[in-house]
MARDRENVO-318145 format. One record per residue (C-alpha): x, y, z; residue in one letter; residue number from 0. Coordinates in steps of 0.05 Angstrom, whole numbers. Layout:
east = X north = Y up = Z r = A k = NUM;
...
***
This chain:
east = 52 north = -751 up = 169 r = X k = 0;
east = 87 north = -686 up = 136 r = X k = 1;
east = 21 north = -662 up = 106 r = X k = 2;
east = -5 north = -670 up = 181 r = X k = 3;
east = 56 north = -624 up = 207 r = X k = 4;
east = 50 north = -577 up = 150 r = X k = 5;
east = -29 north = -564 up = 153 r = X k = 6;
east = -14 north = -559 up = 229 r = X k = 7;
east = 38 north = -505 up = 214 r = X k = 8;
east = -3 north = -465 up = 160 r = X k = 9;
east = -62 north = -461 up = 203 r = X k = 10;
east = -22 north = -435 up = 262 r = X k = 11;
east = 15 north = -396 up = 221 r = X k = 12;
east = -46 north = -354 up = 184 r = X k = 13;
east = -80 north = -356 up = 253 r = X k = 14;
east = -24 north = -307 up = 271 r = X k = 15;
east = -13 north = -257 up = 222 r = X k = 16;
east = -94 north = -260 up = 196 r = X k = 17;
east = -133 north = -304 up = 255 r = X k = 18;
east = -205 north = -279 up = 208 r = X k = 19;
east = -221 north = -336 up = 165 r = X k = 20;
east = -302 north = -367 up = 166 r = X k = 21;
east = -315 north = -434 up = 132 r = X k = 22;
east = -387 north = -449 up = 105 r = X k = 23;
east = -429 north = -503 up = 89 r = X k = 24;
east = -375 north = -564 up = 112 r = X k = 25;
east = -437 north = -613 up = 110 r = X k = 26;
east = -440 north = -607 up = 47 r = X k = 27;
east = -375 north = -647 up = 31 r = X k = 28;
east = -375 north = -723 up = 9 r = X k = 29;
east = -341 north = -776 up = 61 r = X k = 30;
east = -305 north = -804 up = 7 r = X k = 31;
east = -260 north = -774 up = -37 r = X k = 32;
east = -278 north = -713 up = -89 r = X k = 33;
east = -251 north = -647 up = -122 r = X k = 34;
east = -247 north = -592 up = -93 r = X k = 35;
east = -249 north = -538 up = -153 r = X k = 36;
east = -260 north = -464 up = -148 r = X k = 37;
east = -237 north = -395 up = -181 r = X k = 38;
east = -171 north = -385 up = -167 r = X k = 39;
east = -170 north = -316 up = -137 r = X k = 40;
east = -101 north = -318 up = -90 r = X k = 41;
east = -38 north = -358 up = -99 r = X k = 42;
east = -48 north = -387 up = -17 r = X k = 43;
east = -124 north = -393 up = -34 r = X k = 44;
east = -118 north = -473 up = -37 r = X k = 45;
east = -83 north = -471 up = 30 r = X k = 46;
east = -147 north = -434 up = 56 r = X k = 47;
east = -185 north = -493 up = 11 r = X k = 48;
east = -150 north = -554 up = 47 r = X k = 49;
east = -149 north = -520 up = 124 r = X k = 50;
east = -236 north = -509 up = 107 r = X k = 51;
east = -239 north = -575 up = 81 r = X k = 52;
east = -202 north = -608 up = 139 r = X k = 53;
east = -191 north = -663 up = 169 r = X k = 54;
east = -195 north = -688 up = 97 r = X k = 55;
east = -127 north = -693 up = 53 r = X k = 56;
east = -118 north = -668 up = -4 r = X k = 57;
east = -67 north = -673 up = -62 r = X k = 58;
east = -50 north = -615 up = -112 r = X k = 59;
east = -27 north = -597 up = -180 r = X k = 60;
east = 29 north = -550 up = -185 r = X k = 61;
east = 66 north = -512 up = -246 r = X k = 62;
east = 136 north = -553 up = -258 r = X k = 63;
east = 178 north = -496 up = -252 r = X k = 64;
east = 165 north = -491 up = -176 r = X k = 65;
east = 191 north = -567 up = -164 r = X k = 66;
east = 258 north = -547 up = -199 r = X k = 67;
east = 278 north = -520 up = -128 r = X k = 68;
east = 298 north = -574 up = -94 r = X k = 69;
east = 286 north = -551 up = -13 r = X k = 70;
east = 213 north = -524 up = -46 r = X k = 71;
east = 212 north = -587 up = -85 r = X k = 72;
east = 211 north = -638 up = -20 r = X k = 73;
east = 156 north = -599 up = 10 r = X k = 74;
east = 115 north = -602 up = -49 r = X k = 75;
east = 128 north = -679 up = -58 r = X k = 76;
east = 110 north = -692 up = 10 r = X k = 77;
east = 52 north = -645 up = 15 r = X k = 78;
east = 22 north = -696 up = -38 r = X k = 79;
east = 30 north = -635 up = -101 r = X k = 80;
east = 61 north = -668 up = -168 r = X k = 81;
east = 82 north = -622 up = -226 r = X k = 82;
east = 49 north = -607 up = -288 r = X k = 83;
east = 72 north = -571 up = -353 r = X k = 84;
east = 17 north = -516 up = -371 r = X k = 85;
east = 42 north = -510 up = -431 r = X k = 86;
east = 47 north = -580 up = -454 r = X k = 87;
east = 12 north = -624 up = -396 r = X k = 88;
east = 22 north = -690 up = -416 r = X k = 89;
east = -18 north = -758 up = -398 r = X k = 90;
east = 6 north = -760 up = -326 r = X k = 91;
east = -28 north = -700 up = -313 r = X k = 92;
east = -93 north = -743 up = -314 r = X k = 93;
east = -62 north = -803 up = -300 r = X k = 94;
east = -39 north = -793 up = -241 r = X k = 95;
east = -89 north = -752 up = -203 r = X k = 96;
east = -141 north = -809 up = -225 r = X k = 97;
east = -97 north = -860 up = -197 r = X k = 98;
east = -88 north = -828 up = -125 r = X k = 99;
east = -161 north = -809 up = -122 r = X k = 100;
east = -179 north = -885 up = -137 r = X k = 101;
east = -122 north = -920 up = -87 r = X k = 102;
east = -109 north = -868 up = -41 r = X k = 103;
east = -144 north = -829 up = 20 r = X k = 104;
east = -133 north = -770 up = -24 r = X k = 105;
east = -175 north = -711 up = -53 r = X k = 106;
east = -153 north = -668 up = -109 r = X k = 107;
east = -152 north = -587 up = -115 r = X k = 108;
east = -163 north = -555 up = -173 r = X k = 109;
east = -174 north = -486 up = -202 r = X k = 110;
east = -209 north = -510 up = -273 r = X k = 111;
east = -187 north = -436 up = -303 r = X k = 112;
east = -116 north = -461 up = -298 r = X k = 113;
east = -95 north = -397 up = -270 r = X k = 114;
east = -112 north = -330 up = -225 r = X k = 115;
east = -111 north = -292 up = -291 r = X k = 116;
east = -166 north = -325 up = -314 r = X k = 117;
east = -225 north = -338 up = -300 r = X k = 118;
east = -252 north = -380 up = -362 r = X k = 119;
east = -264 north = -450 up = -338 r = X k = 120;
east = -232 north = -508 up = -371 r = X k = 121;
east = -253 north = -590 up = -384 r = X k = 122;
east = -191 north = -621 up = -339 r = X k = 123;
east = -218 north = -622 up = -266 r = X k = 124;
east = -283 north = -652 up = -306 r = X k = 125;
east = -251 north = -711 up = -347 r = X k = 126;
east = -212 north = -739 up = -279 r = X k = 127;
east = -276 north = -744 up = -237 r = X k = 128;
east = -311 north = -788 up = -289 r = X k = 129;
east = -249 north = -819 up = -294 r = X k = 130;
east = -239 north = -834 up = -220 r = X k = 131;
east = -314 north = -838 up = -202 r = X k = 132;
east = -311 north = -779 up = -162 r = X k = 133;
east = -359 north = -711 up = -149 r = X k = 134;
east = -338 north = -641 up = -161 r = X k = 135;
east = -346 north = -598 up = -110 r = X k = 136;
east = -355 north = -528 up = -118 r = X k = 137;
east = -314 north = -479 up = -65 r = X k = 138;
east = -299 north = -400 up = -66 r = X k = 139;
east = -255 north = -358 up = -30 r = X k = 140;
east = -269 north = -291 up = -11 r = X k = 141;
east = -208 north = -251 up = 20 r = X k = 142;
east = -148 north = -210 up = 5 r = X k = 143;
east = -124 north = -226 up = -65 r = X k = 144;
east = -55 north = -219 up = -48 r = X k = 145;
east = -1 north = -240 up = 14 r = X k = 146;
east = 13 north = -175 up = 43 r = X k = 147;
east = -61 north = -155 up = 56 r = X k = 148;
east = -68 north = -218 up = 99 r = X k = 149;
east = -34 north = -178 up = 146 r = X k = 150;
east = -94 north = -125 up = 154 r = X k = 151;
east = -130 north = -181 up = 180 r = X k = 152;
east = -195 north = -165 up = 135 r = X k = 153;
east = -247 north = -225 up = 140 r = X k = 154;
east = -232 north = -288 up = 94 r = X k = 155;
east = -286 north = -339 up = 72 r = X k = 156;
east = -291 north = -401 up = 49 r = X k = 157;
east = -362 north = -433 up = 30 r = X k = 158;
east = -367 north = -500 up = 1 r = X k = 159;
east = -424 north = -517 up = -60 r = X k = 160;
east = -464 north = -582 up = -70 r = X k = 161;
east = -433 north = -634 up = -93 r = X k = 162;
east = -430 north = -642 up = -173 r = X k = 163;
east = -441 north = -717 up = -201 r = X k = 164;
east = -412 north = -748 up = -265 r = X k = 165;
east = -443 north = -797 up = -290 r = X k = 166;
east = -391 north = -851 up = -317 r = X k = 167;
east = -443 north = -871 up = -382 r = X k = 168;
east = -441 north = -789 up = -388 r = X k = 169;
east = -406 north = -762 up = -451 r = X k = 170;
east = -360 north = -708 up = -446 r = X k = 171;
east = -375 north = -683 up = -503 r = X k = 172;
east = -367 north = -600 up = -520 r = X k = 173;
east = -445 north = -595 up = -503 r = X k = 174;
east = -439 north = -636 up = -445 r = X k = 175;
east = -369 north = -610 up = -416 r = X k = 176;
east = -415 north = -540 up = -429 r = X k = 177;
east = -473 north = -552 up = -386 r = X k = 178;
east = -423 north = -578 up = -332 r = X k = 179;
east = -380 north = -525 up = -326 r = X k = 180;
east = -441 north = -473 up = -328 r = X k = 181;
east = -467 north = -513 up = -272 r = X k = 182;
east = -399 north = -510 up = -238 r = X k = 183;
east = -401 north = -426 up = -251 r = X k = 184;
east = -465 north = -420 up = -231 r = X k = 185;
east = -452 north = -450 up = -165 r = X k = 186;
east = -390 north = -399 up = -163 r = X k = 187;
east = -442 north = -334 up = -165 r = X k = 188;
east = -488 north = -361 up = -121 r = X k = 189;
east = -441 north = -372 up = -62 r = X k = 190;
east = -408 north = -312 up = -76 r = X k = 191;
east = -476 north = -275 up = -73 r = X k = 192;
east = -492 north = -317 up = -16 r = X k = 193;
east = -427 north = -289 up = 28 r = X k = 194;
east = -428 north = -221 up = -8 r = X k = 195;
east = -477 north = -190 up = -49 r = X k = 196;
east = -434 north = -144 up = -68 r = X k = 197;
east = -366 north = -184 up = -89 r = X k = 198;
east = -325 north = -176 up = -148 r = X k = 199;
east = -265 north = -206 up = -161 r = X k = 200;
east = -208 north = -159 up = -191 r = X k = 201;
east = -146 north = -192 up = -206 r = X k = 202;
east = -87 north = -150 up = -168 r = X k = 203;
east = -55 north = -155 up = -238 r = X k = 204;
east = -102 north = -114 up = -275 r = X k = 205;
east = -84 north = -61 up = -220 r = X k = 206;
east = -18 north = -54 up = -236 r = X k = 207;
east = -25 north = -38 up = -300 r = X k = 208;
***
């Protein structure tokens, strides 16, 4: 019920100060439940994920420090986020992703580079869909890479990838976690070409600098 008011809110909410967002390829997601993984190019870029993806759910990982607020820390809990340690992420930060995928009406977000500073992809997002039996699916966002360029109301797009299968008798070895995560990229560039031939992605940080 809250993750109903809150989508309700963010999409009214960027309708008014942006009101230029384009989603592509919807058909392309599963009816059941699935990752949704993508470069992470904007902190609100998985709120622009979830309103694409809609009416699916979806749950998220978040960095523990933001839960240690405790007003920012109910809206996370009830916007299905839990926390996770970067620096030390423990066995719940499979666990319990795998679990909600399997028992609830829930997908999962994730940015496999961890971070918007990065953009070397990492074996996590991989290892809970065999675990849970779900596809990846690859997403991108193209926009403004930060908050306050929303407001110039420059177009925003999301386009969604084909669905990614792992296989559960499929080893995760390096090789293997290799050839999925290329296939993952590779899916990246070519829906980033597809939207813009022309798109790079500079991290706002770099620019500061």
């Amino acid at each position: 019920m809250f993750y109903s008011f809150i989508r309700v809110v963010a999409r009214c909410f960027l309708f008014l100060i942006h009101g230029n967002a384009h989603y592509q390829h919807k058909e392309k997601l599963p009816t059941g439940n699935y990752i949704l993984v993508g470069p992470h190019r904007a902190w609100f870029d998985m709120i622009y994920f979830a309103l694409a993806a809609s009416p699916k759910k979806f749950s998220f990982m978040a960095k523990s420090e933001l839960f240690k607020n405790p007003i920012l820390r109910f809206i996370l809990v009830h916007a299905n986020a839990f926390p996770v340690d970067r620096k030390h992420p423990g066995p719940s930060a499979i666990k319990k992703p795998v679990k909600w995928l399997k028992q609830r009406d829930l997908s999962l977000i994730m940015f496999p580079s961890g971070t918007r500073h990065s953009q070397k992809l990492k074996g996590g997002a991989l290892l809970i869909a065999k675990l849970a039996g779900v596809p990846l699916v690859p997403a991108v966002y193209q926009g403004p890479p930060t908050f306050k360029q929303l407001f110039l109301r420059k177009r925003v797009t999301i386009a969604f990838g084909d669905p990614v299968y792992i296989g559960r008798k499929d080893r995760l070895t390096a090789e293997g976690q290799q050839k999925i995560l290329k296939k993952l990229h590779d899916s990246f560039d070519e829906l980033d070409k597809e939207i813009d031939p022309t798109y790079q992605y500079i991290d706002p940080k770099t620019l500061k600098k």
